[in-house]
RONU-944504 format. One line per 2 residues: their letters; for each residue x, y, z of C-alpha. Coordinates in steps of 0.05 Angstrom, whole numbers, m for minus. Layout:
BEGIN
A) X Y Z ~ ...
//
This chain:
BEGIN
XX) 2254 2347 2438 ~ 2205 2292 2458
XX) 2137 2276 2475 ~ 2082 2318 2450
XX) 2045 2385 2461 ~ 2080 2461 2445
XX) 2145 2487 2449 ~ 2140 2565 2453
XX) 2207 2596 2437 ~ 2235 2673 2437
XX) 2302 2688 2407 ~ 2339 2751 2413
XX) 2344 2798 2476 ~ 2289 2840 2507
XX) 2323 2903 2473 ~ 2333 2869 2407
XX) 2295 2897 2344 ~ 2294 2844 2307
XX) 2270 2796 2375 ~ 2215 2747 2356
XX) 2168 2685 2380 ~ 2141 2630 2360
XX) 2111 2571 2377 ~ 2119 2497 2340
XX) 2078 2421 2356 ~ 2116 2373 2375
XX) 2082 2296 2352 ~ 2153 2252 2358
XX) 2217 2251 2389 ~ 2273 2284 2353
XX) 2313 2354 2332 ~ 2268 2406 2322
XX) 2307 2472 2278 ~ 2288 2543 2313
XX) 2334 2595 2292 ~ 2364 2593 2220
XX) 2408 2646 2200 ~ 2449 2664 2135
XX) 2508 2677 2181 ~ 2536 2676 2240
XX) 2498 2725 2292 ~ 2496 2736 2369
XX) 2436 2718 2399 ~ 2392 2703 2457
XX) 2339 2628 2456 ~ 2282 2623 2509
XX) 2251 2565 2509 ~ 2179 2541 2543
XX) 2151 2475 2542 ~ 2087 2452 2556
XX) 2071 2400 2602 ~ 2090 2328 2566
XX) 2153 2350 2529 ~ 2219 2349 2545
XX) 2281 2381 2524 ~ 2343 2326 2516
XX) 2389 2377 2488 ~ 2405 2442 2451
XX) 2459 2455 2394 ~ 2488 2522 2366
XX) 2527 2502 2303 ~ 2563 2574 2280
XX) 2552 2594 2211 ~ 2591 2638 2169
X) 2630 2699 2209
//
């Protein structure tokens, strides 16, 4: 991510139970963490970004099965 102003951010699906948002600043360019998880897990990101930042990239690494 880059620039500055708020990145707003759902994960999980609309008929998950455990779905959830959040918003974080962004002040500088560079890789933000969203969604940590102990292990691996299915899942659903949303992003929404203000006007003045900018999304270069995304990046799923899998965790344990």
């Amino acid at each position: 991510l880059s620039g500055e102003g708020e990145v707003g951010f759902t994960t999980g699906s609309t008929d998950d139970p455990d779905r959830a948002e959040a918003r974080i600043g962004i002040d500088r360019p560079g890789a933000y963490p969203l969604v940590e998880h102990e292990g691996h897990t299915a899942g659903v990101l949303e992003l929404e970004l203000e006007d003045g930042v900018e999304c270069h990239g995304t990046c799923f690494t899998p965790g344990l099965a």
